[in-house]
N, C-alpha and C positions, 0 to 999 in steps of 0.2 A: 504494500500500500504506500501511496506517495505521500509526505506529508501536507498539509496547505500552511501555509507562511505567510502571512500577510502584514502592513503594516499596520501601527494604531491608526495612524487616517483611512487606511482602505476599510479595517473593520469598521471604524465609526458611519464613512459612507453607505455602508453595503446594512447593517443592525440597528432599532429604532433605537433607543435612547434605554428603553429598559432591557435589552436583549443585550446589546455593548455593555451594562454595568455588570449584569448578571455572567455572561459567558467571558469578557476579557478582561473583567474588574474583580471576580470571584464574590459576586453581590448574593443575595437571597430574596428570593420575593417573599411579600408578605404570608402568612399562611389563608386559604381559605381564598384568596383573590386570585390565581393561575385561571389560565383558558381550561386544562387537561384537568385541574384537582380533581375533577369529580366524572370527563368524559368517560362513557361508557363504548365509544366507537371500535366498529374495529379498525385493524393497519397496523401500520407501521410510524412508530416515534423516531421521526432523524433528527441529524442534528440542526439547529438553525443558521448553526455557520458555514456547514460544509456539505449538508446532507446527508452526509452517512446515515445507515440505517442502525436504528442504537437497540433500540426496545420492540416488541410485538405486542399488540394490546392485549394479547392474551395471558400473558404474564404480567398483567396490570392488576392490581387490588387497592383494594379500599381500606387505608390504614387507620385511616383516622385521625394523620398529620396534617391535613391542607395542605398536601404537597401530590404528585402525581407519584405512585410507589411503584415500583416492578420485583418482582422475585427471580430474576435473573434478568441479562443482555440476550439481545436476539443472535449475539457470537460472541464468546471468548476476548478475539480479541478489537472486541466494537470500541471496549472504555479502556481508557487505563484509570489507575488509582496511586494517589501518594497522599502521603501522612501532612496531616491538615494541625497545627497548635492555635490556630489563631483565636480561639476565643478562650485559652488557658488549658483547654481538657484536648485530648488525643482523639482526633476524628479519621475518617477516611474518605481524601475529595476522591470525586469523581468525574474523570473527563476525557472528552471525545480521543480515542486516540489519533484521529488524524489532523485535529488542528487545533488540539489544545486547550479547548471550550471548558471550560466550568462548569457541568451538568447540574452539580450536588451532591452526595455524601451518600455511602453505604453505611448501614448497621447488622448487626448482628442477630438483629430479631423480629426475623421476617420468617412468613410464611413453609412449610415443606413446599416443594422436596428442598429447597437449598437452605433456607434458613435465614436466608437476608433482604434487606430493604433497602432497592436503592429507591432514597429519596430526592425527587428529581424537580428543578423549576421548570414549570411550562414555559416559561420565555427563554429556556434555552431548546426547546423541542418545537418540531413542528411534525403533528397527524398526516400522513397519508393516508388515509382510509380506505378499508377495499376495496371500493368500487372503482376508487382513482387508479390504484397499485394496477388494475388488469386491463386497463386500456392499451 
């Protein structure tokens, strides 16, 4: 996979205003306010900076964070993850592996079969839904 490199002007041009803080600023949207917290659609979640295809709706659940949950990546290796200190406690970001996005944060107590929860901003994803996916 290629990586995508952009500069901070090209992302600022190309992401509104909350999608730049959230994916290249490592922001947090509010809980309970996302597009996705609560979609029940099917598809596929890519990323909003680069498309990748990150998550399947079908490993999508209802956590009960106001945030968009999934119990697993629609592949291995969609995300990556590195060690987050920033708000004093040891987290796990989460982000696109091809261009660096700031998705949000796995945990450790999510759903079988795998056990974890990545929780995710909608304004770092964008829905394909299936009907688009098969055109």
């Amino acid at each position: 996979m290629e990586k995508i490199v952009k500069s901070d002007a090209e992302w600022r041009a190309q992401l509104t205003p909350e999608q730049y803080r959230v994916t290249r600023k490592k922001g947090t949207e509010r809980a309970f306010t996302g597009e996705y917290a609560h979609s029940k659609a099917p598809g596929t979640y890519a990323c909003v900076c680069c498309g990748q295809k990150l998550f399947d709706a079908a490993a999508k659940f209802e956590s009960g964070t106001g945030w968009p949950s999934f119990w697993q990546p629609i592949a291995a290796d969609a995300v990556a993850t590195e060690s987050d200190w920033a708000l004093f406690m040891r987290r796990t970001e989460v982000l696109c592996s091809r261009c660096d996005a700031h998705l949000g944060h796995v945990f450790e107590d999510g759903p079988e079969p795998t056990g974890l929860r990545y929780c995710m901003n909608s304004a770092a994803l964008k829905l394909v839904e299936r009907k688009a996916e098969s055109k």
